[in-house]
C-alpha positions in Angstrom: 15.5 -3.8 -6.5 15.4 -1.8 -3.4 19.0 -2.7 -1.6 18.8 -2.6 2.0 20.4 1.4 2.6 17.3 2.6 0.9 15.0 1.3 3.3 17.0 2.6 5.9 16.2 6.0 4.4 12.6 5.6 4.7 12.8 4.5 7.9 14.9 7.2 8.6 12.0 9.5 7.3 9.5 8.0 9.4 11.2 8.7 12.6 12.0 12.2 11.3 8.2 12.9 10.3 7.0 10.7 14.0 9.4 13.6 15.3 8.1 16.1 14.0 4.1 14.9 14.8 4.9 14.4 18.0 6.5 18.5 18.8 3.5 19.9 16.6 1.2 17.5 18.5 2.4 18.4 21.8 2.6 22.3 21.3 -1.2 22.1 20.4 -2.5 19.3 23.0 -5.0 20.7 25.5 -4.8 17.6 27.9 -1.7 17.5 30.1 -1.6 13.7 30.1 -1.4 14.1 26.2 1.2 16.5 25.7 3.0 14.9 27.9 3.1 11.7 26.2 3.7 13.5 22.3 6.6 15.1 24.2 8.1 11.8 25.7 7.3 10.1 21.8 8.7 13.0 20.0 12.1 12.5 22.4 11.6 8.6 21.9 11.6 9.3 18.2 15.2 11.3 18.1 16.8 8.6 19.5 15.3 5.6 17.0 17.0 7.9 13.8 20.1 8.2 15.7 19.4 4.2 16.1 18.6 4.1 12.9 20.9 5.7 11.4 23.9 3.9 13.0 22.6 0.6 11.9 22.2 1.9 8.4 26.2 2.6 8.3 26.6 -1.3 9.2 23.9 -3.3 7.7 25.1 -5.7 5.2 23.1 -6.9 2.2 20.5 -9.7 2.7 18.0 -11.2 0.4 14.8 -12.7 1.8 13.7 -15.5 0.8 10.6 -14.5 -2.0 7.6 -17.2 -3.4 8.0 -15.1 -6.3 11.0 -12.9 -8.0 10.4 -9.1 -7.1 8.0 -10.2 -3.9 9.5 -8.5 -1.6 10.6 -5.4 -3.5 6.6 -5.3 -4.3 5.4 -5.4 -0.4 7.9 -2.6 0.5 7.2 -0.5 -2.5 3.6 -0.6 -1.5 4.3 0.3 2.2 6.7 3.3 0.9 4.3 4.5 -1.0 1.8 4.7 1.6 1.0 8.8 2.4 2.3 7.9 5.9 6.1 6.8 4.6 6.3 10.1 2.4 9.2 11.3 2.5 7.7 14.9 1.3 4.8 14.5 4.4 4.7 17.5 6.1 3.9 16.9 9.9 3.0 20.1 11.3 0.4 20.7 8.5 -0.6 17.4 9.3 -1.2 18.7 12.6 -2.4 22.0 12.4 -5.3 19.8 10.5 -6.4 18.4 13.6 -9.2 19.9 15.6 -8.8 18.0 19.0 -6.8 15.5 20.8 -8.8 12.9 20.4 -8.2 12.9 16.8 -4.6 13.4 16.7 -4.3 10.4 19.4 -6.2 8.4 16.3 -4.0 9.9 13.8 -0.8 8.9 15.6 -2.5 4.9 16.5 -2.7 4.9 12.5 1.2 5.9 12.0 2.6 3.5 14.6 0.5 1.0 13.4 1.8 1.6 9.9 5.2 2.1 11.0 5.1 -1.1 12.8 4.2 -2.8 9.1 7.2 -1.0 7.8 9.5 -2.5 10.6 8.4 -5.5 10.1 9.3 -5.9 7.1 12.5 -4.3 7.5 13.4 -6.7 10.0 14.0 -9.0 6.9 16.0 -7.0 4.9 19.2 -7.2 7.8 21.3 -10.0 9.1 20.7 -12.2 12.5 22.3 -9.8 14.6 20.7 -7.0 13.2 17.3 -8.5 13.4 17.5 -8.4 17.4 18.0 -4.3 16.7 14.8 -3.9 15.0 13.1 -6.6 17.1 13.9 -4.0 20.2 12.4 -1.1 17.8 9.5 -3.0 17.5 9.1 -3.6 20.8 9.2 0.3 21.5 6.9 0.8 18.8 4.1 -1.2 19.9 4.6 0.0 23.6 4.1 3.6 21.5 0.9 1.8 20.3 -0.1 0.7 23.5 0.2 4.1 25.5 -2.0 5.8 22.9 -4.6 3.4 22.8 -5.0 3.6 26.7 -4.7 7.7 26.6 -7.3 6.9 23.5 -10.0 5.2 25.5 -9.7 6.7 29.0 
């Protein structure tokens, strides 16, 4: 069984690796409006692992409720092991295989929207209180979506 710590770690890595997108990203963007928004992400993304990472040092153990015994361990092991969770993904290869902004403003859509799975799902692993946490992080994380889908489609 996963325990809650664990989880953390990947989400750790995901903030880490959006991070690291985001600089890469930015250094190679041609549009103004689009490096300026990888550069504001990438900052955005520091400060959810510090975030992260101080409510991994308080979060208590919580089991959700499951239809089935090991359903929840399942759905998160499938998430994890998504490419985009990888611990070992390497984001500035990632982006130095991009070939315009246009496709690395697609690439990122995908990894918020998969991130935004993972926190989801995280958001049952912690207590009440800590719920409202990754309730905010969600929050940010689909305002992340919604800035590059409107960059996307101008």
């Amino acid at each position: 069984m996963f325990r809650a710590s664990e989880i953390f770690d990947f989400a750790l890595a995901i903030e880490k690796n959006g991070q690291a997108f985001y600089q890469a990203m930015a250094a190679l963007a041609k549009d103004e409006r689009v490096k300026e928004l990888f550069q504001r992400l990438a900052e955005e993304e520091a400060q959810h692992f510090q975030d992260f990472a101080r409510l991994k040092e308080k979060v208590t153990s919580y089991n959700p409720p499951e239809s089935y015994p090991g359903e929840y361990e399942a759905y998160m092991k499938a998430l994890v092991n998504s490419h985009v969770f990888s611990q070992k993904l390497d984001p500035e290869a990632l982006a130095q295989g991009i070939s315009s902004d246009q496709e690395a403003l697609d690439l990122a859509i995908q990894l918020e929207k998969d991130a935004l799975l993972f926190f989801t799902g995280l958001g049952n692993l912690v207590s009440y209180v800590e719920v409202k946490f990754v309730d905010e992080l969600l929050a940010q994380e689909r305002k992340h979506l919604c800035e590059l889908c409107s960059l996307r489609h101008r």
